[in-house]
Gaussian input, Z-matrix of N, CA and C with variables (Angstrom, degrees):
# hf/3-21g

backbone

0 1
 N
 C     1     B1
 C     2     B2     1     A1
 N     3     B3     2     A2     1     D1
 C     4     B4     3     A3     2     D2
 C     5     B5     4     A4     3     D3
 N     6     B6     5     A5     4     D4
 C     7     B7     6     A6     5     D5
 C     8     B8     7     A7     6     D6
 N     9     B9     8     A8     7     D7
 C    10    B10     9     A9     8     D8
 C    11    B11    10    A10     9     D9
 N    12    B12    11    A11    10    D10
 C    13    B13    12    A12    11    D11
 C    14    B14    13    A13    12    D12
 N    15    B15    14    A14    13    D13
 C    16    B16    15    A15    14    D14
 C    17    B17    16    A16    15    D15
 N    18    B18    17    A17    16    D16
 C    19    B19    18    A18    17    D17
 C    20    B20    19    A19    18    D18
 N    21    B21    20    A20    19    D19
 C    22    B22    21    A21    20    D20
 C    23    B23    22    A22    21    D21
 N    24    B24    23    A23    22    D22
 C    25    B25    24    A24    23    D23
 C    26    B26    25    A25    24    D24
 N    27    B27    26    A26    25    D25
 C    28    B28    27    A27    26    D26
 C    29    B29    28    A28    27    D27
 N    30    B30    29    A29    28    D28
 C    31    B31    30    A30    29    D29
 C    32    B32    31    A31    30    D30
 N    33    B33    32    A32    31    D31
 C    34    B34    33    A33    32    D32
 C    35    B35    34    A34    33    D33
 N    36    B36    35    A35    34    D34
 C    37    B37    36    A36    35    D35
 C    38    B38    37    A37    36    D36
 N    39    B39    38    A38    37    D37
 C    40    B40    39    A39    38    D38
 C    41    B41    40    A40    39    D39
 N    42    B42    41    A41    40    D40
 C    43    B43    42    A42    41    D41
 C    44    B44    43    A43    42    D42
 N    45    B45    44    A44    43    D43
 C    46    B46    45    A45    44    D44
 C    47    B47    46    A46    45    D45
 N    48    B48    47    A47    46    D46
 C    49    B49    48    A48    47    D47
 C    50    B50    49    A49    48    D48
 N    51    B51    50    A50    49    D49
 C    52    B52    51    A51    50    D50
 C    53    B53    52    A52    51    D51
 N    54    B54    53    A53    52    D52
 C    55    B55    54    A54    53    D53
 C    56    B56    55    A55    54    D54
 N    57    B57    56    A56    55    D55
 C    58    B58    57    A57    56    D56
 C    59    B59    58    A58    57    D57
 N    60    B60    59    A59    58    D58
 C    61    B61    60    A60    59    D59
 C    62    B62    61    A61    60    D60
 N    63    B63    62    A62    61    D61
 C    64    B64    63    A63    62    D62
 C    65    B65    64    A64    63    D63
 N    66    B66    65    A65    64    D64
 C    67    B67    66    A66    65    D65
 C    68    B68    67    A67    66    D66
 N    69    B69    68    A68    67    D67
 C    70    B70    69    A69    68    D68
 C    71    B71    70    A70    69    D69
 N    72    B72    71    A71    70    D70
 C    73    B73    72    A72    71    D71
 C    74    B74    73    A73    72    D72
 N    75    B75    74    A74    73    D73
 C    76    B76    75    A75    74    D74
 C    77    B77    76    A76    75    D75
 N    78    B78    77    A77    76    D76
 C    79    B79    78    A78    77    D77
 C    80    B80    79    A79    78    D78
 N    81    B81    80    A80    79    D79
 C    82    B82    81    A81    80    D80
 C    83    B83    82    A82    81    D81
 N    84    B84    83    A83    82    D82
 C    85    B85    84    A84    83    D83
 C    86    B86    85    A85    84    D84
 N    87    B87    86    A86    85    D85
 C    88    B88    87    A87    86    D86
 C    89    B89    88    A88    87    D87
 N    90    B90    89    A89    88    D88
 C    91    B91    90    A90    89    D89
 C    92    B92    91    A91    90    D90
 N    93    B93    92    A92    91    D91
 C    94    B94    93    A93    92    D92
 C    95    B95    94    A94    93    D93
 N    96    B96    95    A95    94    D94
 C    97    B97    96    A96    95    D95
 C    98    B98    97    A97    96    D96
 N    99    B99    98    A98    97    D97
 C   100   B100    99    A99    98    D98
 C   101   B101   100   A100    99    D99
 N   102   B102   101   A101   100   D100
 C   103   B103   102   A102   101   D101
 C   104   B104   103   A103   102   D102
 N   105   B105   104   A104   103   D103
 C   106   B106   105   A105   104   D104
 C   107   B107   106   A106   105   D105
 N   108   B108   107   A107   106   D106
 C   109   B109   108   A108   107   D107
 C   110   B110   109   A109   108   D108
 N   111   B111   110   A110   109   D109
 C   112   B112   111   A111   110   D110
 C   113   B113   112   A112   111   D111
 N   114   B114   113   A113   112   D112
 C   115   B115   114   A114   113   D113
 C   116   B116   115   A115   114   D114
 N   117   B117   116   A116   115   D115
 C   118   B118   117   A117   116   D116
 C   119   B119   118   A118   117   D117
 N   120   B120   119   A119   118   D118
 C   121   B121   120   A120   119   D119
 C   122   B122   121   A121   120   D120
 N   123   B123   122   A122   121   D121
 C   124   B124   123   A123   122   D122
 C   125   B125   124   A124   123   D123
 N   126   B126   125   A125   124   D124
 C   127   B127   126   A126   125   D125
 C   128   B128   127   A127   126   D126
 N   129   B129   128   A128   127   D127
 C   130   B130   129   A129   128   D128
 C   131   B131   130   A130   129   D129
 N   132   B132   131   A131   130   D130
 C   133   B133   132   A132   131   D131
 C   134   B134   133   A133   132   D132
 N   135   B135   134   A134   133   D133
 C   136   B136   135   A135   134   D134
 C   137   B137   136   A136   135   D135
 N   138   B138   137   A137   136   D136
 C   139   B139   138   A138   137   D137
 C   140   B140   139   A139   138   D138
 N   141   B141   140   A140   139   D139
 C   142   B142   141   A141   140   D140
 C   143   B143   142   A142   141   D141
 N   144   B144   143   A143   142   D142
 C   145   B145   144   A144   143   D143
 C   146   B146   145   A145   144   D144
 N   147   B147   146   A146   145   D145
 C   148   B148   147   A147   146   D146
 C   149   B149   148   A148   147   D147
 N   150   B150   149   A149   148   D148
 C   151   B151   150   A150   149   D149
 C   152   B152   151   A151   150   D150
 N   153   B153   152   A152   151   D151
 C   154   B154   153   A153   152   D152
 C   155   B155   154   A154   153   D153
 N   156   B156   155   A155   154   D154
 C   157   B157   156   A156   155   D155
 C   158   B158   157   A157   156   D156

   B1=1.4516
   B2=1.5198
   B3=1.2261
   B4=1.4385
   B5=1.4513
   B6=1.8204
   B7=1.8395
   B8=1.3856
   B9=1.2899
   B10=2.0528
   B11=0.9718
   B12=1.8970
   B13=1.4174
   B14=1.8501
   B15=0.9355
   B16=1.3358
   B17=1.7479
   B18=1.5575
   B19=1.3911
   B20=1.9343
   B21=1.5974
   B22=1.6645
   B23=1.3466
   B24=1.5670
   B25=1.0413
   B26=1.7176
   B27=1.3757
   B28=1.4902
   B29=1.5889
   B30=1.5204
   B31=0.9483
   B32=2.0266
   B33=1.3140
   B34=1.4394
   B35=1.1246
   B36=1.4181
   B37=2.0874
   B38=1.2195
   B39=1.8069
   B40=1.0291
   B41=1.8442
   B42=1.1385
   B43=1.5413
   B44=1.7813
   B45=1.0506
   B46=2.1884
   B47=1.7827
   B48=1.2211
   B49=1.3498
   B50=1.6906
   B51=1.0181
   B52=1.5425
   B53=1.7328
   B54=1.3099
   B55=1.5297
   B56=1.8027
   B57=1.8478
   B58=1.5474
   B59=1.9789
   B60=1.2819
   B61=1.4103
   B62=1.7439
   B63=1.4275
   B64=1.7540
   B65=1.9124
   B66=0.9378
   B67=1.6093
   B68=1.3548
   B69=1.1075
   B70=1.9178
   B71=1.5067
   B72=1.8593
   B73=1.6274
   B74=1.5856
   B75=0.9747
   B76=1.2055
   B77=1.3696
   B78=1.0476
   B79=1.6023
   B80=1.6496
   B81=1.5009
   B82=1.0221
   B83=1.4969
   B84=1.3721
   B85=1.2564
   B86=1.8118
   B87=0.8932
   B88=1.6061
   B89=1.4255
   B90=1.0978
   B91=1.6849
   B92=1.6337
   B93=1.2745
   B94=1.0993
   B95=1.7248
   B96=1.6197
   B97=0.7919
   B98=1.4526
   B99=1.6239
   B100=1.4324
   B101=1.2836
   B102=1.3226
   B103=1.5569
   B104=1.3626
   B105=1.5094
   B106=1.4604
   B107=1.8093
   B108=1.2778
   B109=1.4538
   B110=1.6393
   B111=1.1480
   B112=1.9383
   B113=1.4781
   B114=1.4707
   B115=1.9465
   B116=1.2068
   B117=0.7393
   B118=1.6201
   B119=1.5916
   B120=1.8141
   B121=0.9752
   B122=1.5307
   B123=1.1512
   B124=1.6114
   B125=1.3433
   B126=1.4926
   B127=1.2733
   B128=2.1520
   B129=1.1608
   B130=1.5709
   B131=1.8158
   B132=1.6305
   B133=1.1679
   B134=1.5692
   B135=1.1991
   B136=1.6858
   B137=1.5921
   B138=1.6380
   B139=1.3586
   B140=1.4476
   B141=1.2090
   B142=1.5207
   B143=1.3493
   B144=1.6213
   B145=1.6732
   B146=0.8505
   B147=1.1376
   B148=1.9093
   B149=1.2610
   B150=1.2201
   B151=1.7092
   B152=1.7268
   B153=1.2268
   B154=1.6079
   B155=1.4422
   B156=0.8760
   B157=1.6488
   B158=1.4467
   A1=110.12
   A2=114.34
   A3=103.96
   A4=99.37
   A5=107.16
   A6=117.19
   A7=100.45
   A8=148.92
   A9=124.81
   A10=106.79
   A11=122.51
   A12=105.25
   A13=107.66
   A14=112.36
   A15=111.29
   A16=113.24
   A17=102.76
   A18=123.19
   A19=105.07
   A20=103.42
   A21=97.65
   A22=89.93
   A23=104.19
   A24=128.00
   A25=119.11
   A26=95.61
   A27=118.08
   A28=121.26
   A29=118.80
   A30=113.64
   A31=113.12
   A32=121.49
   A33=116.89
   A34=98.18
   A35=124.26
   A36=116.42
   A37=123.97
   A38=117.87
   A39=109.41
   A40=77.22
   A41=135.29
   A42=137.83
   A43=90.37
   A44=104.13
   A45=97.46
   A46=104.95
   A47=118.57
   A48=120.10
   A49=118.03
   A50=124.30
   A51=114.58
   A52=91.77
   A53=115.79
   A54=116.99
   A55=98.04
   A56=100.78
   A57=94.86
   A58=68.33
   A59=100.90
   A60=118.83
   A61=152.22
   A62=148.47
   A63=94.19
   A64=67.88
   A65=115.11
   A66=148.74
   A67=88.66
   A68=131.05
   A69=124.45
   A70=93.13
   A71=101.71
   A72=96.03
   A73=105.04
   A74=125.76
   A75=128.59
   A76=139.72
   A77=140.16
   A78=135.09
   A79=110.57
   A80=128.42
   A81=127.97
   A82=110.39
   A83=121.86
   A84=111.74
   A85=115.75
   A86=104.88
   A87=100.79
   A88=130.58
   A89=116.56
   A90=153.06
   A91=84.76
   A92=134.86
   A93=153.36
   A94=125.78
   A95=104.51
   A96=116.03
   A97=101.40
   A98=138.21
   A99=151.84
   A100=110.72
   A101=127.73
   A102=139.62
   A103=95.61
   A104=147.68
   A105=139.86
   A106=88.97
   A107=127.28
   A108=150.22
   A109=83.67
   A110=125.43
   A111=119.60
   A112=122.13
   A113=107.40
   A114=105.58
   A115=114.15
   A116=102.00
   A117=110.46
   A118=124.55
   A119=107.40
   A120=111.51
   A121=130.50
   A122=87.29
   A123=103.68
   A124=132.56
   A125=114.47
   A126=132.91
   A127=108.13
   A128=94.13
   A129=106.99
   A130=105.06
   A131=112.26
   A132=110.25
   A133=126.78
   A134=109.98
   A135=92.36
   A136=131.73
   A137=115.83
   A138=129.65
   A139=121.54
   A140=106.50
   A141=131.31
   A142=110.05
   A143=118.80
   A144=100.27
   A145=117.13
   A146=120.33
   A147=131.02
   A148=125.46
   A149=101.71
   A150=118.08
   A151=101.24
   A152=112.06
   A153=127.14
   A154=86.29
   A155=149.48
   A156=127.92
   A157=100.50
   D1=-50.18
   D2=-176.85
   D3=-124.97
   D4=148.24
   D5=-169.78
   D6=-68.56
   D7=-5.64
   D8=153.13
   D9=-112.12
   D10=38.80
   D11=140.11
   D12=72.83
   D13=26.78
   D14=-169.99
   D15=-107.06
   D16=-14.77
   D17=-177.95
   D18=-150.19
   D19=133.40
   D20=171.53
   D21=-143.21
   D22=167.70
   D23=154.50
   D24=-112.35
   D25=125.66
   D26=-176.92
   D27=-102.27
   D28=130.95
   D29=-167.38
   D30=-154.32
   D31=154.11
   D32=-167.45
   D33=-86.27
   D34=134.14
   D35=147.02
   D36=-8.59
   D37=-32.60
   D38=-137.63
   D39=-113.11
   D40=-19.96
   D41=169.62
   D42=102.09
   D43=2.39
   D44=-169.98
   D45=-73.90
   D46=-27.37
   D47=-176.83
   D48=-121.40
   D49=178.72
   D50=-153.60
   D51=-173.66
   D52=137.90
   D53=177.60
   D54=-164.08
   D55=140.57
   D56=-162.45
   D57=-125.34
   D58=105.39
   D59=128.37
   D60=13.83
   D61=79.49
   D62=-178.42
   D63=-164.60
   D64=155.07
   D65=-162.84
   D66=-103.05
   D67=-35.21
   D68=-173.05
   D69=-111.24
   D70=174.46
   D71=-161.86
   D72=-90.95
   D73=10.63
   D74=154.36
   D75=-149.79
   D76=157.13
   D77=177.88
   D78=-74.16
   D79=154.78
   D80=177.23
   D81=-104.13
   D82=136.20
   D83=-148.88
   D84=-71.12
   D85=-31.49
   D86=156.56
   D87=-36.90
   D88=-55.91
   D89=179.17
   D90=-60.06
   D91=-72.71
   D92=179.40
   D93=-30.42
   D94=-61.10
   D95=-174.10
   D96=-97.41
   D97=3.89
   D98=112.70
   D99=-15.73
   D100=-67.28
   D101=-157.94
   D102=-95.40
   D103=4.30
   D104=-176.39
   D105=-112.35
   D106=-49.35
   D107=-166.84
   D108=-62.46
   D109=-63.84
   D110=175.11
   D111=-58.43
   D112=-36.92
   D113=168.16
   D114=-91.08
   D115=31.01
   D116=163.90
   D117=-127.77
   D118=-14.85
   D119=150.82
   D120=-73.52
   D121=-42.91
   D122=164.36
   D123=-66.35
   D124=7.59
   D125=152.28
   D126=92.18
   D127=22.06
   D128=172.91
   D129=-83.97
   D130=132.86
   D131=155.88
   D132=-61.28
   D133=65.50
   D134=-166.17
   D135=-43.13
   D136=-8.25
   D137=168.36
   D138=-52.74
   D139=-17.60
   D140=-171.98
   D141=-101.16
   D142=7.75
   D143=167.73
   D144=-90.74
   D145=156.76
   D146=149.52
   D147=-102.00
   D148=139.24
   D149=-166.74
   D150=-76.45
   D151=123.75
   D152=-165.36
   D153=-93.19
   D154=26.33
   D155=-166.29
   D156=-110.77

């Protein structure tokens, strides 16, 4: 997601699982709502995450 690798978005072949990434202990919500605005292109319900934190 972002060029130093500091945030990704992770995802299965199969599209069944979904994981957002980030090297610091949290995402900034911009950055954030960046990486929700892309799985959703990618055809993820994003209503359906849960917050791993």
């Amino acid at each position: 997601m972002s060029e130093d690798y500091k945030y990704a978005i992770v995802t299965s072949s199969s599209y069944k699982y979904l994981w957002f990434l980030s090297r610091e202990k949290s995402i900034p919500l911009d950055i954030y709502n960046e990486m929700i605005q892309k799985a959703k292109t990618l055809g993820f319900k994003t209503e359906n995450l849960i917050d791993g934190q």
